[in-house]
Backbone as CSV, one residue per row, in Angstrom:
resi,resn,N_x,N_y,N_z,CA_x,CA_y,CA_z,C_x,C_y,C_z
1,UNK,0.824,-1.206,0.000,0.000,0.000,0.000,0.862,1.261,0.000
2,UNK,1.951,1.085,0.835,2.728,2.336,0.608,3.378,3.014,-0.533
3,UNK,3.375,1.649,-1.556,4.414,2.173,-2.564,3.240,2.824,-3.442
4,UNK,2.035,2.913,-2.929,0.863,3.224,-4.048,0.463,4.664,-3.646
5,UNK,1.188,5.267,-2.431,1.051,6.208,-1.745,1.463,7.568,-3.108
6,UNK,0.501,8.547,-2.645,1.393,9.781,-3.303,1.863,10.534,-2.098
7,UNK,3.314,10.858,-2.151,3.642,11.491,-0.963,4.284,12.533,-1.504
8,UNK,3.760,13.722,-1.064,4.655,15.519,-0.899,3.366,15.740,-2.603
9,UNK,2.577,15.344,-2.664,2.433,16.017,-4.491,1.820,17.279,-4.160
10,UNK,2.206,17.934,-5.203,1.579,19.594,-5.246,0.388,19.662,-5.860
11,UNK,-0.821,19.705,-5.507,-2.197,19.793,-6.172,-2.456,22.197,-5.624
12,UNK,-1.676,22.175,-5.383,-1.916,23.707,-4.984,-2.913,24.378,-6.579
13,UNK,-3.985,24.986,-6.273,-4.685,25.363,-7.423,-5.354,24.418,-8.371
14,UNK,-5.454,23.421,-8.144,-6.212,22.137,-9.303,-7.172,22.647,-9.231
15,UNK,-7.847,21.965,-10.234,-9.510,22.493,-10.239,-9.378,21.107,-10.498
16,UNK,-10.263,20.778,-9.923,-10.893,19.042,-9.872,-11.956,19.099,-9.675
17,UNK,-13.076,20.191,-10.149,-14.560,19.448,-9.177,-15.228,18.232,-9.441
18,UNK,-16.250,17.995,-8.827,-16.665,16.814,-9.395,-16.003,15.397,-9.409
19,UNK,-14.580,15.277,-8.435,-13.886,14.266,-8.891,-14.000,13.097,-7.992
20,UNK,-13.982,12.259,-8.678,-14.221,10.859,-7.954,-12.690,9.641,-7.229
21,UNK,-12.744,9.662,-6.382,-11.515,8.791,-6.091,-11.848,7.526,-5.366
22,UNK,-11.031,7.016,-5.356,-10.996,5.256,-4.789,-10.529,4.811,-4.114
23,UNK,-10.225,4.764,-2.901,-9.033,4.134,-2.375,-7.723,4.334,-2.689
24,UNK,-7.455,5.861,-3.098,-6.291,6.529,-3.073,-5.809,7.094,-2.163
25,UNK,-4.665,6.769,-1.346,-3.667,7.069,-0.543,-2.806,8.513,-0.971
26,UNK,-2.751,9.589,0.168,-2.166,10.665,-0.257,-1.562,10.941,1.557
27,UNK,-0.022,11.267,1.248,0.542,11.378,2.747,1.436,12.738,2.237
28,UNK,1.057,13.683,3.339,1.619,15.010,3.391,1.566,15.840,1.604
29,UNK,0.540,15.618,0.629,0.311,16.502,-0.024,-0.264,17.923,0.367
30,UNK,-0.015,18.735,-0.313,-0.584,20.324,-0.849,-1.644,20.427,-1.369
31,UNK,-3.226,20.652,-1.324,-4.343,20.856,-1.482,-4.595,22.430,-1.785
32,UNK,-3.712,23.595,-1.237,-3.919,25.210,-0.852,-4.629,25.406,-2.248
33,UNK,-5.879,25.730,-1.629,-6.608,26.414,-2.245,-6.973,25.746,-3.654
34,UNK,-7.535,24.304,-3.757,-7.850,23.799,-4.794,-8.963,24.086,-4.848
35,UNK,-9.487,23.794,-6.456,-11.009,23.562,-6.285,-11.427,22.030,-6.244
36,UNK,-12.261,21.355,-5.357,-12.267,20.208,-5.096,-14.219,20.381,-4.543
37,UNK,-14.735,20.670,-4.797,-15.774,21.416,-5.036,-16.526,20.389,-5.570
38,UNK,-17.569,19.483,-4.689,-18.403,18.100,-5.619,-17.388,16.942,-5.118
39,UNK,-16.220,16.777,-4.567,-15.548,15.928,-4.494,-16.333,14.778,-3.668
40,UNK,-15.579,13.417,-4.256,-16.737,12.724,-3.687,-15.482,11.333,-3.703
41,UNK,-14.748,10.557,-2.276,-14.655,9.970,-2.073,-14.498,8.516,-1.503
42,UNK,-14.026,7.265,-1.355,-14.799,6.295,-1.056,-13.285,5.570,-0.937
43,UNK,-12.980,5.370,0.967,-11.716,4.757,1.225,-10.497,4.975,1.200
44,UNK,-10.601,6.733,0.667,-8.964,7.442,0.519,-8.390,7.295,1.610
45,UNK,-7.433,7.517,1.769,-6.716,8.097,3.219,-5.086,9.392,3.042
46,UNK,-5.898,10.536,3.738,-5.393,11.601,3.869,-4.507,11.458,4.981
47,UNK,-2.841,11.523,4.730,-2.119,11.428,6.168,-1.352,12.817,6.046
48,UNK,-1.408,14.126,6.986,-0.735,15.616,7.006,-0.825,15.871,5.694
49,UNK,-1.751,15.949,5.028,-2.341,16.991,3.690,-2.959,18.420,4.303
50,UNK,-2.317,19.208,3.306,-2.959,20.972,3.963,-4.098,21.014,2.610
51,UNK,-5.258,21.677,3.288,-6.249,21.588,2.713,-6.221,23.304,3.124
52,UNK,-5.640,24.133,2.987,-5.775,25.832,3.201,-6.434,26.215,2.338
53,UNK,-7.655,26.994,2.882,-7.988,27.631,1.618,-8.796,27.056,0.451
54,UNK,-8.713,25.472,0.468,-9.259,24.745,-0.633,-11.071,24.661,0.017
55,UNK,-11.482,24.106,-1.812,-13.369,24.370,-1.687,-13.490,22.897,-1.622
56,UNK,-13.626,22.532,-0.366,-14.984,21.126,-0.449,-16.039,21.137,-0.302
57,UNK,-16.798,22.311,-0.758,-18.012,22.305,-0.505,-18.745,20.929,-1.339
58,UNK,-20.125,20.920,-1.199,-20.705,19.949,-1.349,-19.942,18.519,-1.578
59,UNK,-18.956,18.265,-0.974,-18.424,17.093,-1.293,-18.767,16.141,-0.433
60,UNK,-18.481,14.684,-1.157,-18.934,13.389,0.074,-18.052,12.010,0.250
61,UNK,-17.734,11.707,1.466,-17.317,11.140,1.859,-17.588,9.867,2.179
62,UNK,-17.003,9.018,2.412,-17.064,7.619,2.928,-16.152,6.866,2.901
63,UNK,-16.347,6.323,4.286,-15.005,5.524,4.569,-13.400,6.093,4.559
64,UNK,-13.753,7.408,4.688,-12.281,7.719,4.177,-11.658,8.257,5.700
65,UNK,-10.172,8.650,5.361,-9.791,9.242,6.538,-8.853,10.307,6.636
66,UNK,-9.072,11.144,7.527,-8.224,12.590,7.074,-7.291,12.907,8.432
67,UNK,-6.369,12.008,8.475,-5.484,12.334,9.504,-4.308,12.918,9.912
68,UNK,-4.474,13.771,10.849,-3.590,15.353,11.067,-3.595,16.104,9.722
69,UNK,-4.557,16.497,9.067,-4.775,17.088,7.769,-5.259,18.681,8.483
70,UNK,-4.881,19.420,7.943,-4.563,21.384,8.120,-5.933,21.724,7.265
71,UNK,-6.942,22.166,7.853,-8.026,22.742,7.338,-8.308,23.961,7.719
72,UNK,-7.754,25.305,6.871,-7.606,26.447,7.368,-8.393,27.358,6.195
73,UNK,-9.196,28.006,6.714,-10.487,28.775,5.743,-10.755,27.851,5.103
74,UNK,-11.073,26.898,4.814,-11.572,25.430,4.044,-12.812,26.015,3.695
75,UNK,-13.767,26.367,2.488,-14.871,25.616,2.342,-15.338,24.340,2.533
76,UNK,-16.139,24.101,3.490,-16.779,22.960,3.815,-18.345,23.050,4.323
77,UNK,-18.981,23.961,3.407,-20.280,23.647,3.766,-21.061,22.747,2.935
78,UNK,-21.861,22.249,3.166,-22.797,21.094,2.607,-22.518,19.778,2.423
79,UNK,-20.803,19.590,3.149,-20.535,18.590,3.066,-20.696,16.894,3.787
80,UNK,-20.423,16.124,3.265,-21.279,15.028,4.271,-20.215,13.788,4.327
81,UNK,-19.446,13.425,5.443,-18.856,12.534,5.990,-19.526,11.357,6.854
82,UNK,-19.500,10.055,6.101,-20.248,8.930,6.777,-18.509,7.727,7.210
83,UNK,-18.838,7.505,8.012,-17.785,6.329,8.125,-16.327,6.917,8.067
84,UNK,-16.083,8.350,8.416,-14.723,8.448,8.230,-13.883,8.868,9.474
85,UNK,-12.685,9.015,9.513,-11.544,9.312,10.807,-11.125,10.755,10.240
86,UNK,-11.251,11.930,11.309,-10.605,12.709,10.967,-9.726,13.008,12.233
87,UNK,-9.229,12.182,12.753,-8.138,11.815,14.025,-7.087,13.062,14.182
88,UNK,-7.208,14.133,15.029,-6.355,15.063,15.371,-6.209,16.267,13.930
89,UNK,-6.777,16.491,13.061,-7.200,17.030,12.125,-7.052,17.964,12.901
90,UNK,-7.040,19.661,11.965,-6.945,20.706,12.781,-8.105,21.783,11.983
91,UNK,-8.704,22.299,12.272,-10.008,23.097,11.455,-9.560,24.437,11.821
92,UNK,-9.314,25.537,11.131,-9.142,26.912,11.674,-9.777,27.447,10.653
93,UNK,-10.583,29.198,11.229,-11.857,29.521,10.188,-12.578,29.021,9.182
94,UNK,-12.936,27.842,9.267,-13.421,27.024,8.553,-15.144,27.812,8.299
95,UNK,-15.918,27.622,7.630,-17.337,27.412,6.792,-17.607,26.473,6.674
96,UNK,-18.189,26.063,7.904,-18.809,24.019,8.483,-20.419,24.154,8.449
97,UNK,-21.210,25.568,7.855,-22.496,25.199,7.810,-23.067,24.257,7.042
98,UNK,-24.276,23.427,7.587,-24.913,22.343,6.430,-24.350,21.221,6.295
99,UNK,-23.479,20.752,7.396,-22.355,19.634,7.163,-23.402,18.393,7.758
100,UNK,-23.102,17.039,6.997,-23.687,15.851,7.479,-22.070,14.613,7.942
101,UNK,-22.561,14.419,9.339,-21.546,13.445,9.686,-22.246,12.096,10.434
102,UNK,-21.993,10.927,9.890,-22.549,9.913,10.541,-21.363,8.903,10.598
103,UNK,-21.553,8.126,12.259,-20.406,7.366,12.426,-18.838,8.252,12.033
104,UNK,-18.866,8.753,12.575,-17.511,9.764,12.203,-16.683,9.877,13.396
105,UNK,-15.175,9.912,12.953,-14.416,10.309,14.326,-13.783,11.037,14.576
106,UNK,-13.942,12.721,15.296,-13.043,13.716,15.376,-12.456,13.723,16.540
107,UNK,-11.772,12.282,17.266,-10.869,12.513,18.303,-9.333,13.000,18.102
108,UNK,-9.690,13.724,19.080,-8.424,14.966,19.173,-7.982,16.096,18.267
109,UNK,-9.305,16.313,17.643,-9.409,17.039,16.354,-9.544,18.771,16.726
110,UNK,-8.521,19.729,16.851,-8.926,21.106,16.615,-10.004,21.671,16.197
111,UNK,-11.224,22.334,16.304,-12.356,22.438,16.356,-12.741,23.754,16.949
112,UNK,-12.176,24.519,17.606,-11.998,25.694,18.232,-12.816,26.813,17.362
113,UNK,-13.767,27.817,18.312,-14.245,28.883,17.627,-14.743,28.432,16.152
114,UNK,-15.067,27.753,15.874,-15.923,27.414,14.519,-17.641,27.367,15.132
115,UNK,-17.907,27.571,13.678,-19.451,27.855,13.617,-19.876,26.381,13.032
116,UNK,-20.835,25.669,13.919,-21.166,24.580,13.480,-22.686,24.557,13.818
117,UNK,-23.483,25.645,14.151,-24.660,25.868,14.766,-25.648,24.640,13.586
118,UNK,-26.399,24.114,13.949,-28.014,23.390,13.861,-27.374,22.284,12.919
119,UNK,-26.315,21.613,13.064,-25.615,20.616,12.239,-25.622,19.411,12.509
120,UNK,-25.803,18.506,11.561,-26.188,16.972,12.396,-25.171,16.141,12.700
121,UNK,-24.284,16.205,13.720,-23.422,15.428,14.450,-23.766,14.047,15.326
122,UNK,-24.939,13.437,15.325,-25.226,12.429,16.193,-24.553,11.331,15.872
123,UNK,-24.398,11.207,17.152,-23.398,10.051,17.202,-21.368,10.144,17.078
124,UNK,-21.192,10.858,16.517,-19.807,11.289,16.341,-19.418,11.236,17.752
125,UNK,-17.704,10.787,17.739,-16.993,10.332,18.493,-16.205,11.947,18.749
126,UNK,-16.052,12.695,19.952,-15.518,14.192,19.703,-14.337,14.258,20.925
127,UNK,-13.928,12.687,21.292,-13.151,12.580,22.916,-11.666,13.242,22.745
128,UNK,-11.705,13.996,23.575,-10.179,14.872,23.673,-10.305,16.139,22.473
129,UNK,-10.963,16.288,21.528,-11.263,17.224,20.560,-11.021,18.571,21.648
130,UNK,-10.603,19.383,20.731,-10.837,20.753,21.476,-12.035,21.651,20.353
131,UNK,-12.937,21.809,20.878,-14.082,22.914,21.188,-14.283,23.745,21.276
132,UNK,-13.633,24.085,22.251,-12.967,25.862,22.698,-13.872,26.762,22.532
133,UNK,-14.930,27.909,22.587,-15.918,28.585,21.954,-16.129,28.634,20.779
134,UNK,-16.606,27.026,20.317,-17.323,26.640,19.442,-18.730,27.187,19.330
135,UNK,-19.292,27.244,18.216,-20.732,27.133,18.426,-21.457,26.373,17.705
136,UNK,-22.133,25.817,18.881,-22.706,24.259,18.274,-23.875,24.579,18.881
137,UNK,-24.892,25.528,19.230,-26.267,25.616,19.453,-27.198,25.231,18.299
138,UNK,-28.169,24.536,19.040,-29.701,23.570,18.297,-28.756,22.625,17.186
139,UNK,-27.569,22.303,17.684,-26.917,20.840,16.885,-27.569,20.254,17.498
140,UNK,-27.511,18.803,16.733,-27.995,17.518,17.063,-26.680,16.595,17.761
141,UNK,-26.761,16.551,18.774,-25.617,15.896,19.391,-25.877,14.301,20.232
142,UNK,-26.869,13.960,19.881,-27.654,12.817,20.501,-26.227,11.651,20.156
143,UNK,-26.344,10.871,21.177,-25.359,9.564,21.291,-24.253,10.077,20.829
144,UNK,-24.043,11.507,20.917,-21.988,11.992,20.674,-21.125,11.266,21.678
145,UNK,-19.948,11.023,21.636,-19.043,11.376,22.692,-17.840,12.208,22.826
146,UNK,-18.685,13.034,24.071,-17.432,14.113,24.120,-16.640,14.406,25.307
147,UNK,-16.906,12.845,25.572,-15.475,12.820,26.944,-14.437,13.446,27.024
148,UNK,-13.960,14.419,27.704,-12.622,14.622,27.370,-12.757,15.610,26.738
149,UNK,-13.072,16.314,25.998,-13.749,17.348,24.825,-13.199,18.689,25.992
150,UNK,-12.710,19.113,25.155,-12.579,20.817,25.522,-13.413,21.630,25.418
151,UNK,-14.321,22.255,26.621,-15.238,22.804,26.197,-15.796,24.101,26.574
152,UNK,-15.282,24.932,26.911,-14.719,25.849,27.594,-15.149,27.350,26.567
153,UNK,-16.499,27.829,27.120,-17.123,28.174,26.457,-18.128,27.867,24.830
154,UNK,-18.176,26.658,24.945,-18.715,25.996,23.912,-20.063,26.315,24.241
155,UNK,-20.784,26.942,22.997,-22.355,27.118,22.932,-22.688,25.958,22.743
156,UNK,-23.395,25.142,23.481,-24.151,23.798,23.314,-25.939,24.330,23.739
157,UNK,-26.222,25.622,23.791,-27.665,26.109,23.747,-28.481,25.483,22.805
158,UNK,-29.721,24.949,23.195,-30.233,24.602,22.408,-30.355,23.172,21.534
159,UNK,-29.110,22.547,21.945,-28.553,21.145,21.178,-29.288,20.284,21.919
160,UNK,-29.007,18.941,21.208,-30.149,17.839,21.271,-28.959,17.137,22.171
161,UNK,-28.516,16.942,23.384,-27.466,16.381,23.822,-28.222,15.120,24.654
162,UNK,-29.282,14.497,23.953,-29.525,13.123,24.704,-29.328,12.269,24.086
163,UNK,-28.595,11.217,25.519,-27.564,9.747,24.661,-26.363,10.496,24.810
164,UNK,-26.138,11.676,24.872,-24.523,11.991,24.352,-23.744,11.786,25.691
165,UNK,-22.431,11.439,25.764,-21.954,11.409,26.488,-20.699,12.676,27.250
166,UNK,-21.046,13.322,28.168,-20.827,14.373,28.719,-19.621,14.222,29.829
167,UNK,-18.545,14.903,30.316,-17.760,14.404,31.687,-17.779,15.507,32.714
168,UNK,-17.658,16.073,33.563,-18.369,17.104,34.467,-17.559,18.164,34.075
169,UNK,-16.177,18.343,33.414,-15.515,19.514,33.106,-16.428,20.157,32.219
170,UNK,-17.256,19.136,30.902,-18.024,19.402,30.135,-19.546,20.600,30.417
171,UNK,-19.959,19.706,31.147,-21.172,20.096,32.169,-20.488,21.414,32.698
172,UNK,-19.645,21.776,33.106,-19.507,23.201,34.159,-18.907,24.257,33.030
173,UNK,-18.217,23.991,31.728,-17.701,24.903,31.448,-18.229,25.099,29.831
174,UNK,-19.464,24.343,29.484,-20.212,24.655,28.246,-21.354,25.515,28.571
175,UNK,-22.159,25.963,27.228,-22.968,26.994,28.085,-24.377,26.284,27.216
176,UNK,-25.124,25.533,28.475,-26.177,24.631,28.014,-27.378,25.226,28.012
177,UNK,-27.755,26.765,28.118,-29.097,26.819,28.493,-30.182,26.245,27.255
178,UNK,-31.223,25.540,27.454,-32.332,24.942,26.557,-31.928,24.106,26.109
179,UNK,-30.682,23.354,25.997,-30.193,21.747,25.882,-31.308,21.069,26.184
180,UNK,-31.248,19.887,25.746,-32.331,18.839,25.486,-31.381,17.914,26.169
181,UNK,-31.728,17.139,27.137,-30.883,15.888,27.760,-32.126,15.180,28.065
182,UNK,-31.228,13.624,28.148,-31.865,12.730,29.238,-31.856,12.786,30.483
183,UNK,-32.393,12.234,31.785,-32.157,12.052,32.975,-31.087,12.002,33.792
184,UNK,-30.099,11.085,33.321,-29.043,10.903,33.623,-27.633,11.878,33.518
185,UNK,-27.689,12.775,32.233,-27.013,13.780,32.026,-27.678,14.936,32.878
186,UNK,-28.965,15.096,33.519,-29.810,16.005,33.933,-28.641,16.393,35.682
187,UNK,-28.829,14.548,35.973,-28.079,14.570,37.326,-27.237,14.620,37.776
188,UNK,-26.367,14.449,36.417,-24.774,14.729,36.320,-23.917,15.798,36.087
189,UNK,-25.570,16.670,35.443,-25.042,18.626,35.709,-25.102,18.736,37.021
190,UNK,-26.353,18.190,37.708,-26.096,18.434,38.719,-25.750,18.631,39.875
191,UNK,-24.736,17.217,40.092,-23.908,17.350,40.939,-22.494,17.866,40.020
192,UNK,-22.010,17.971,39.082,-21.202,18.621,38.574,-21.502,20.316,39.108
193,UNK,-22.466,20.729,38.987,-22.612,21.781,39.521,-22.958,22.073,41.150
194,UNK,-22.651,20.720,41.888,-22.480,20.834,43.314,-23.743,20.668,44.340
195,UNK,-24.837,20.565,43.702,-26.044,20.045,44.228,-26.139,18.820,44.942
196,UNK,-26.332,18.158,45.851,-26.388,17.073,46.459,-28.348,16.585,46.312
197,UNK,-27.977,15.685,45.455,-29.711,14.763,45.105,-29.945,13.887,46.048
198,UNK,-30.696,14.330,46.834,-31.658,12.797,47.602,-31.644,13.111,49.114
């Protein structure tokens, strides 16, 4: 598999929209500012590719994986990731409205101050991710996990956070008002927030 690898290639400026790939391997390529726009892959794997600047909008994913990959002003709205790893990935001013992610994994993934408001994340794996004053209000966050998750001013107003899994740093330092929880997350704000039940 390695020797099938493209490693260091310069795609800086391609226009590719629309393009279809396969189970192509790419380790530490240049993406800055392509057009990749419609892209639509199935089993790639991205290892330290810079994606600066480049358009994935409406593009789709599967099975693929984008690890420690540089996503800086990225177009990425409308895009939809099913089945993929984006493992320690780093997102800076990104355009994440309209995004679909199912079965997806952004552990330890940079995530900070992005706008991800009313986006369907359920289920996604988000443990150790940093958050940071994110805004993720009226997301769908049902069965997430965001153990570990940095969250430290994170707008979670409004989000569907039942099933999701929460750890009390979470609970004290996100800002949940009108969150939707289950029971169990209900009681775990609340002694996170120092209440004694019973």
């Amino acid at each position: 598999m390695d020797d099938e690898a493209e490693t260091g290639a310069d795609y800086r400026d391609a226009v590719l929209p629309g393009a279809q790939w396969e189970k192509r391997r790419f380790v530490r390529c240049d993406f800055t500012e392509a057009d990749l726009r419609g892209l639509v892959t199935s089993g790639c794997t991205f290892d330290e590719c810079d994606f600066t600047r480049a358009d994935l909008g409406e593009s789709r994913h599967t099975a693929s994986a984008f690890r420690s990959c540089v996503f800086d002003r990225t177009v990425l709205t409308d895009i939809s990731w099913r089945g993929c790893s984006l493992l320690g990935s780093s997102f800076v001013d990104c355009r994440m409205r309209a995004i679909t992610a199912r079965d997806t994994d952004f552990t330890l993934a940079g995530l900070s101050r992005l706008d991800m408001r009313e986006c369907g994340l359920s289920g996604l794996r988000f443990s150790e991710a940093n958050l940071v004053d994110s805004n993720l209000s009226g997301a769908d966050l049902t069965e997430a996990d965001l153990r570990g998750a940095r969250l430290r001013g994170t707008d979670l107003s409004g989000a569907d956070l039942r099933g999701a899994k929460l750890d009390a740093n979470g609970l004290v330092q996100a800002k949940l008002g009108g969150a939707h929880v289950d029971i169990d997350t209900a009681i775990a704000f609340a002694v996170a927030h120092g209440l004694v039940i019973g």
